[in-house]
PLY file of the C-alpha trace (Angstrom):
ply
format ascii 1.0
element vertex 232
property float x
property float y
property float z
element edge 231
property int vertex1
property int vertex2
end_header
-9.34 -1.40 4.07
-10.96 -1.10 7.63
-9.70 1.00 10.61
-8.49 -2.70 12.35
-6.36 -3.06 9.42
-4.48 0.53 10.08
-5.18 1.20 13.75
-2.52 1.02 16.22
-3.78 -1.62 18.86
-4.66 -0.24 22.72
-4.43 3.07 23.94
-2.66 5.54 25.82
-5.61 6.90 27.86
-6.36 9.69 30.75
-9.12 9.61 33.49
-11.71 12.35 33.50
-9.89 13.52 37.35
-6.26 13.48 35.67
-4.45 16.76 36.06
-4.41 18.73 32.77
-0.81 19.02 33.40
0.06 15.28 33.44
-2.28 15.07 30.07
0.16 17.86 28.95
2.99 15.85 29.75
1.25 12.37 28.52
1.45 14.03 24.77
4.42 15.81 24.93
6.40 12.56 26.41
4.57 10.25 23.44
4.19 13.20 20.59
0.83 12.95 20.71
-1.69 15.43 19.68
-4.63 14.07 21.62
-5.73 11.75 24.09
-8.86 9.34 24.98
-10.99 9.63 28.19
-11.93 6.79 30.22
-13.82 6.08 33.30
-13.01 3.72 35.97
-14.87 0.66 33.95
-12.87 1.61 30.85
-15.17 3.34 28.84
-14.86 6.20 26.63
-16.15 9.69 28.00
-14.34 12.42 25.96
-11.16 12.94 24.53
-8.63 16.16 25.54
-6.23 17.24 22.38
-3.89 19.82 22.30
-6.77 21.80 20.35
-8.23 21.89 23.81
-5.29 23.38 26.21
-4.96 26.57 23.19
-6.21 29.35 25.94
-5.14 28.76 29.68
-4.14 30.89 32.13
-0.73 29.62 32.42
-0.04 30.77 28.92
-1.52 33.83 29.38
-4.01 33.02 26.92
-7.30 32.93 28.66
-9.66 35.66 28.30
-12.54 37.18 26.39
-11.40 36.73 22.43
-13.92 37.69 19.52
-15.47 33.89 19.82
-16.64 34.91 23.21
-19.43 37.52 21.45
-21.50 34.96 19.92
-21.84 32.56 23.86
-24.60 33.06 26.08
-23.77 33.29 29.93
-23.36 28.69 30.16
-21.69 29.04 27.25
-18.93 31.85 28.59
-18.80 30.05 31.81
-18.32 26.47 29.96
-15.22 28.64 28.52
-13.64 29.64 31.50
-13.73 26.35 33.39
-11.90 25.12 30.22
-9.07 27.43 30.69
-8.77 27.44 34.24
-9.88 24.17 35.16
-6.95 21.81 37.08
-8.76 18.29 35.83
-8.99 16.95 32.53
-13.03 16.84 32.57
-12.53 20.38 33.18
-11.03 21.11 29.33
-11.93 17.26 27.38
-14.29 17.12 24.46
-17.55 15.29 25.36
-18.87 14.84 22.09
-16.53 12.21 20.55
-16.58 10.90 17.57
-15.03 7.25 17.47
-15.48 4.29 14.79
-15.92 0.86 14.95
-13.06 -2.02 13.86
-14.75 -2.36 10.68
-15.42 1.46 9.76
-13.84 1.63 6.16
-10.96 4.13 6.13
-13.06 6.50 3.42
-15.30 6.89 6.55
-12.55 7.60 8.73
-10.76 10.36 6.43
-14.29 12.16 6.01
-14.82 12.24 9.43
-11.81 13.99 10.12
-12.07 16.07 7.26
-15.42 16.66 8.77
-14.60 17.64 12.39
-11.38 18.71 11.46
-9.58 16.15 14.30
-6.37 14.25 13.84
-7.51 11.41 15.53
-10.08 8.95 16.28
-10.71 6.22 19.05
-11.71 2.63 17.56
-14.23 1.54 19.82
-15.68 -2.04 20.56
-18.72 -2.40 22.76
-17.94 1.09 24.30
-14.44 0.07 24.96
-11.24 1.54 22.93
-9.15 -1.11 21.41
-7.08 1.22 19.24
-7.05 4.37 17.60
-6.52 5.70 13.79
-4.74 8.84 13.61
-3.63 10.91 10.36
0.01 9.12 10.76
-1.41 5.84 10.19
-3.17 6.71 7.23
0.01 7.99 6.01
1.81 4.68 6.99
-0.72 2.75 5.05
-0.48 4.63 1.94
3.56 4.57 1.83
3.13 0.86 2.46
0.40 0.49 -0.22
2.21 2.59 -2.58
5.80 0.76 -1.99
4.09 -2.68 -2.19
2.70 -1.91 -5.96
4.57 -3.38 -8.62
4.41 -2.57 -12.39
2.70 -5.14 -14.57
4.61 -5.50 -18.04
2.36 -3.59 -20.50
2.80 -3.17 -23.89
3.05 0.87 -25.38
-0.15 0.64 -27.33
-1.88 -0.35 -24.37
-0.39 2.35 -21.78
-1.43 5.24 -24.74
-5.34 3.56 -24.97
-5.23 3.33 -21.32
-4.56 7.43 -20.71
-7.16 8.37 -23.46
-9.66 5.90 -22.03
-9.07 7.26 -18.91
-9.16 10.88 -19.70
-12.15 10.60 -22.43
-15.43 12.27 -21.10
-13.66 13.98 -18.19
-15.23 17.48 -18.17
-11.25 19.10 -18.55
-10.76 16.76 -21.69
-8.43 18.41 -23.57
-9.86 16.60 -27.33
-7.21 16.52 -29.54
-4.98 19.12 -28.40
-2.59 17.17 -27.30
-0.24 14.04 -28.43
0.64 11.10 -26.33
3.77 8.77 -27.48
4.54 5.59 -25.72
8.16 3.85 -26.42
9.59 1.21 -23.97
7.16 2.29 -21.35
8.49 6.13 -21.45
5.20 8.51 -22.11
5.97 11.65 -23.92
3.31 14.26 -23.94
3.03 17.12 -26.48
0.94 19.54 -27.76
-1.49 22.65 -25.42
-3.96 22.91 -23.03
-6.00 25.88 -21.56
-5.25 25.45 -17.89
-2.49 24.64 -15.73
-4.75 22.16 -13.60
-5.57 20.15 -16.85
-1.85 20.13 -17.66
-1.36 18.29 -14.19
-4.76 16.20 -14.12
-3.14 14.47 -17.72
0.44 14.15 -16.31
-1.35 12.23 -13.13
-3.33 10.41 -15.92
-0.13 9.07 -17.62
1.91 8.79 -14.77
-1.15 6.38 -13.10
-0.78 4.55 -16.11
-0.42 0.47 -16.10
3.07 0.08 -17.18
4.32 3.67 -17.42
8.13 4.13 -16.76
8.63 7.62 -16.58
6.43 10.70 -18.05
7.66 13.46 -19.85
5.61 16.23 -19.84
6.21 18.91 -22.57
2.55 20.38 -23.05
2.18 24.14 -22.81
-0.58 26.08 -21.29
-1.81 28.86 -23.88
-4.32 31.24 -21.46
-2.33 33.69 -20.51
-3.78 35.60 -17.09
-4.66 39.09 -17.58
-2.35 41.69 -15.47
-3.36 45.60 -14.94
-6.92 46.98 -15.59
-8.62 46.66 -19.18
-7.65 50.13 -21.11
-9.51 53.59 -20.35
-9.74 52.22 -16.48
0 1
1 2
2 3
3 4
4 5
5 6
6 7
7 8
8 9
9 10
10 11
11 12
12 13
13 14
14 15
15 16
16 17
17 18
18 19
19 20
20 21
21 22
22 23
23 24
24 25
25 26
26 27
27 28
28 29
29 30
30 31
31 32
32 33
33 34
34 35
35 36
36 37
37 38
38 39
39 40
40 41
41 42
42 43
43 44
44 45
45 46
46 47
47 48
48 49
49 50
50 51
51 52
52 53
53 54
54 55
55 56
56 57
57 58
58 59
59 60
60 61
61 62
62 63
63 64
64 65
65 66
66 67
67 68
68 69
69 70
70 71
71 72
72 73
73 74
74 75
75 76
76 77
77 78
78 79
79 80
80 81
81 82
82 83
83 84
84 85
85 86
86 87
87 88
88 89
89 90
90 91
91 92
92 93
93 94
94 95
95 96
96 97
97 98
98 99
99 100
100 101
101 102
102 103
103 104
104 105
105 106
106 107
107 108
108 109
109 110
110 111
111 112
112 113
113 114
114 115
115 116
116 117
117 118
118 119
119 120
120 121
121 122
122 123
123 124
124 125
125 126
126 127
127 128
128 129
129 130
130 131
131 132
132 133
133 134
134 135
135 136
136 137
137 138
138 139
139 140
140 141
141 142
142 143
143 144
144 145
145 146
146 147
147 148
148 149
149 150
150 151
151 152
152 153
153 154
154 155
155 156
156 157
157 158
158 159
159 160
160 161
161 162
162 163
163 164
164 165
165 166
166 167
167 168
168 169
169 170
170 171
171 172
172 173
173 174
174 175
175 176
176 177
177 178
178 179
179 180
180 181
181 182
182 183
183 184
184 185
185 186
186 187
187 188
188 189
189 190
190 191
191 192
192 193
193 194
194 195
195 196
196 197
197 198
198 199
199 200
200 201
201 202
202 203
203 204
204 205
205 206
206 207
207 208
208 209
209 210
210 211
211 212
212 213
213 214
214 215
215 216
216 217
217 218
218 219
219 220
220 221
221 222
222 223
223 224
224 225
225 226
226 227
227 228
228 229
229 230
230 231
């Protein structure tokens, strides 16, 4: 899946001499959390978010914070155009990072991961022709996820499929625990070490090809120490 397949087609974009109070308004009237830059031929130049309107006078936010320590004297006054500046170039993000039509969506989520950004421009040829945002990765999965149907899958096979699948995993629990198939239902008995490996199997069975509903009924045996050891 490609970022044309999720993106939502065209922008709503702002011009580097906008007002940072009509970019203000541009989110707040569309719920959006950021929005691209372009110049007058179109292309992309930065992008403002609400990440960048955070400290401004208006607010009474601006002023010297315990970031400020580690800027040099561009640096401080790069900081206080941003949160006094009138125009959007004043307060936008230069550095932008955008994706092509074809960028594959495990691209997209590690860039935002990344740069820790909601959003990011699709670009063609310099010009933005949509724009993937967290939403629309969300909208994809629900779709994905609603669209899957359950292929008819006999017991035996849904019980080799969750020890195939959990064999040589470095939590394997061996043969601590019991898995029984009937009709599709997946009962699962017996005890494992760790909470986490309790869940990772439950995702295991509940992932399973033809599983109707898990049970879960595996208890976790280490026990997590409370107090200080004795003679502390």
């Amino acid at each position: 899946m490609n970022a044309s397949d999720i993106m939502t087609i065209g922008a709503i974009t702002v011009r580097p001499d906008s007002t940072v109070a009509h970019a203000a308004r541009v989110m707040v009237e569309h719920r959006i959390s950021g929005l691209p830059v372009v110049d007058a031929s179109g292309k992309l130049v930065g992008i403002v978010s609400e990440r960048d309107l955070l400290r401004r006078k208006e607010l009474g936010t601006a002023g010297p914070s315990w970031l400020d320590f580690s800027l040099d004297t561009d640096g401080l006054a790069h900081q206080y155009a941003r949160e006094f500046g009138r125009k959007v170039e004043d307060v936008m993000s230069r550095n932008v990072v955008s994706v092509e039509p074809g960028a594959h969506v495990g691209e997209i989520v590690e860039l935002m991961e990344t740069h820790q950004i909601k959003r990011i421009p699709v670009v063609r040829d310099g010009d933005i022709v949509g724009i993937v945002s967290r939403a629309n990765l969300l909208s994809a999965l629900a779709r994905l996820m609603g669209e899957a149907s359950q292929p008819v899958v006999s017991d035996l096979t849904i019980r080799k499929s969750i020890l195939d699948e959990i064999a040589g995993k470095e939590w394997a629990p061996g043969n601590s625990i019991d898995i029984r198939v009937r009709d599709g239902v997946i009962t699962l008995n017996g005890t494992v070490e760790e909470e986490h490996i309790r869940d990772a199997i439950r995702v295991t069975a509940e992932n399973a090809p033809g599983a109707v509903r898990v049970w879960d009924n595996m208890r976790v045996t280490k026990l997590t120490a409370i107090g200080g050891s004795a003679g502390s």
